[in-house]
C-alpha positions in Angstrom: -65.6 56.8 1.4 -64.4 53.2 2.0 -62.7 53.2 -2.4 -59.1 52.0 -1.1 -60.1 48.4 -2.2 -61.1 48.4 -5.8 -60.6 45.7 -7.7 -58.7 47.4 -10.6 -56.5 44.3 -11.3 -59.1 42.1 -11.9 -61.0 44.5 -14.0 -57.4 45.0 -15.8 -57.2 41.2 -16.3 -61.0 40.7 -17.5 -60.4 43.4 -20.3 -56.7 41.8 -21.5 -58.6 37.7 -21.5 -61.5 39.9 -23.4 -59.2 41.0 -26.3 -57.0 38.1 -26.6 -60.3 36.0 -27.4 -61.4 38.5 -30.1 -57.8 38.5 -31.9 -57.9 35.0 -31.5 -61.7 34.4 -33.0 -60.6 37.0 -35.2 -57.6 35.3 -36.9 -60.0 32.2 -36.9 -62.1 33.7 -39.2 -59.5 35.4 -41.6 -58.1 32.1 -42.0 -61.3 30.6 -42.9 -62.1 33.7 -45.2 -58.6 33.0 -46.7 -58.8 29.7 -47.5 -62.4 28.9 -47.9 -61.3 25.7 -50.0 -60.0 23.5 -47.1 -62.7 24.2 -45.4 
């Protein structure tokens, strides 16, 4: 039962870069659904 190194940080920071791109492609695409005229 060798579990004292678990790499919970990284799995931490893979989930917080995961979100940040979907609110980001998210807002990308409510501003093109906003204004579909500059487009």
């Amino acid at each position: 039962m060798a579990n004292k190194k678990r790499p919970i940080p990284r799995v931490i920071a893979g989930i917080i870069l995961v979100i940040e791109l979907a609110l980001s492609l998210f807002q990308h695409t409510v501003r093109l659904w906003d204004m579909p005229c500059q487009i």
